[in-house]
Each structure stands twice: as C-alpha cells, then as structure tokens.
C-alpha positions as CSV (number, residue, x, y, z in Angstrom):
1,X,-56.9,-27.8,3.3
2,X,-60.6,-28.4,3.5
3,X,-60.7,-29.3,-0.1
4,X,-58.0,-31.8,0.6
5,X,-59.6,-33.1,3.6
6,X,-63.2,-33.6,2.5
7,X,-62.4,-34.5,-1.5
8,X,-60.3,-37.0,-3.5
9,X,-58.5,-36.8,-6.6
10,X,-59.1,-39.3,-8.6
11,X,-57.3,-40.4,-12.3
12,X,-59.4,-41.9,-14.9
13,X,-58.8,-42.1,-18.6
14,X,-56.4,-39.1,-18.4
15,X,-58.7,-37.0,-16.6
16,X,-58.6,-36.0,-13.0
17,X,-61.9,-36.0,-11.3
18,X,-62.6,-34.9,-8.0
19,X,-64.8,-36.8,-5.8
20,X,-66.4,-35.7,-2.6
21,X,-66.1,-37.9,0.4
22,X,-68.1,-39.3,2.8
23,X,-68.0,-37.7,6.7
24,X,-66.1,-41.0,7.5
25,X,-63.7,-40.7,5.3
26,X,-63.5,-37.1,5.9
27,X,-62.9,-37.9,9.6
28,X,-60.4,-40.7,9.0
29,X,-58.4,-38.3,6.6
30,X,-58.6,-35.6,9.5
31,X,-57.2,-37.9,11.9
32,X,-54.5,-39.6,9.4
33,X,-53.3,-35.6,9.4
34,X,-53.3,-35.2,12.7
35,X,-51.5,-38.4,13.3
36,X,-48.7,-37.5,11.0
37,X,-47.9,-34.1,11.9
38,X,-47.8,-35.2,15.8
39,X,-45.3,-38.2,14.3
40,X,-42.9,-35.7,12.7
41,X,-43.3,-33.1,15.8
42,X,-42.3,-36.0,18.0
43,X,-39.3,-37.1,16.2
44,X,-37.9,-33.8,15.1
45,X,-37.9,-33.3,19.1
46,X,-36.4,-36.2,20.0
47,X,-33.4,-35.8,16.9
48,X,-32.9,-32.4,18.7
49,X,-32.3,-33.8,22.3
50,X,-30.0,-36.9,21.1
51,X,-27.5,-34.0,19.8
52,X,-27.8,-33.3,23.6
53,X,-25.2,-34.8,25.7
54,X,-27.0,-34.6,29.1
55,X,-30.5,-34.6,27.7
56,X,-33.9,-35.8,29.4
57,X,-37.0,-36.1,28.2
58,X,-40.2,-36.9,30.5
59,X,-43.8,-38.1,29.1
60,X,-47.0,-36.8,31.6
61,X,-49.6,-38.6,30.5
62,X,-53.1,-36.4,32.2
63,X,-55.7,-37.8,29.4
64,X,-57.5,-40.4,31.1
C-alpha cells in the first residue's frame, strides 16, 4: 500500500513508468483513502439499518 500511496503509475509510449510523488501528494492520496473507505463503511451501515424496520441511528459528534 505504501508503494501505492507514495508512487504513480504512469503510461507513456507503451511503457509504464513509475513516478515517485511529492509529500503533498502523498498526503492528499492518504487522505483520498481514508476518505473513501469511511464513505463505503458509512453507507454499508446505513444499507444494513434500512433493512431494519424499527431502526435508529444517532451521530455524537466529540471532535471539536
């Protein structure tokens, strides 16, 4: 996953070359991950509690 998260794979003249990126990027891929897999936790939890007749779900938000 580091190799994924740090490099990119790029296609040029029917070659693949691998390119390192910068700790921004790096950072912004890192987050784009996190963000995703929360997304997909999230709604996989909610498809699970419509199927639920009597179903609640409450939101504590402690981060600020």
């Amino acid at each position: 996953m580091a190799q994924w998260l740090c490099h990119r794979r790029l296609a040029v003249g029917g070659e693949m070359l691998v390119k390192p990126m910068t700790g921004q990027q790096a950072n912004e891929a890192r987050d784009a991950l996190a963000k995703h897999v929360y997304e997909q936790l999230l709604n996989s939890s909610l498809r699970a509690h419509r199927e639920q007749p009597k179903s609640f779900i409450g939101v504590l938000d402690i981060y600020g």
